[in-house]
Residue, then its C-alpha position, 0 to 999 in steps of 0.5 A: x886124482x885122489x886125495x889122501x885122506x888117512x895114513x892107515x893100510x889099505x886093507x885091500x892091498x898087500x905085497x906078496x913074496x914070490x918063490x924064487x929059485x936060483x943056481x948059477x943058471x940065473x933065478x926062476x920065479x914062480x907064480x901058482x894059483x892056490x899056492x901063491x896067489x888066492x884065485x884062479x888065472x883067468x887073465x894074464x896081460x903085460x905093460x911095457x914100452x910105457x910113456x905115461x900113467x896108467x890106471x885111473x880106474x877100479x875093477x868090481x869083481x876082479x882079483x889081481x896080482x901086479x909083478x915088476x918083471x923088469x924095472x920098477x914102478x909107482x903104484x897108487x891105491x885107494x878103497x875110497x877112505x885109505x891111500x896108499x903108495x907101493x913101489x914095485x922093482x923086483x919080479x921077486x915079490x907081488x902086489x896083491x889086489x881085490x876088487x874095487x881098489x883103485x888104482x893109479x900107476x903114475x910113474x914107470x922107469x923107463x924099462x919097465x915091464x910090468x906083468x898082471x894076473x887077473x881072476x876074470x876076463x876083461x870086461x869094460x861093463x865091471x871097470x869104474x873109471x869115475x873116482x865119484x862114481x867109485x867113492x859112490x860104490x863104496x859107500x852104498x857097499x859099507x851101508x850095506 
């Protein structure tokens, strides 16, 4: 579990406004890659039908955007000296994530649908899901 060790932001991490158009139709949120999001889509997956905390890892390479489709969601981040907490509950804006940026999902409403768009493919090789191992990464990067 991390440990709050700043109040400062958290460098790596930011929410976005999503472009959404509404008429008496109902809303229509867009999500484009160069135009919305910096990096190509190579991945989409969907979390949903959740009964307890997700995350708990890093991604080394990977650029995400994580949306709150339906319901909400707590988002716990970390770059190894900074901390900080999102909420997302609206599919009208996005958190924005680089890679090694740690993550914890703690808490989801009980109807949440949480839908993430990632720049590579997975592969378990480049997931750090060690905080040790983690801070160890990030501390040879700034050394560097």
């Amino acid at each position: 579990m991390m440990t709050q060790v700043s109040k400062q932001k958290l460098l790596s991490a930011r929410l976005i406004p999503l472009t959404t158009n509404l008429d008496e139709r109902g809303a229509l949120t867009v999500i484009e890659t160069d135009l919305d999001i910096p990096f190509t889509i190579n991945r989409c997956y969907v979390l949903h039908h959740l009964n307890g905390p997700r995350g708990g890892h890093a991604h080394q390479k990977t650029h995400q955007l994580v949306v709150a489709a339906s319901g909400s969601c707590q988002i716990s981040l970390s770059d190894g000296i900074r901390n900080e907490m999102f909420v997302l509950d609206t599919p009208t804006q996005g958190l924005l994530l680089s890679p090694m940026t740690w993550i914890e999902m703690p808490i989801f409403s009980l109807d949440a649908v949480i839908v993430v768009l990632a720049s590579t493919h997975y592969d378990s090789t480049q997931v750090i899901r060690d905080w040790d191992i983690f801070l160890h990464h990030q501390q040879q990067e700034s050394i560097s």
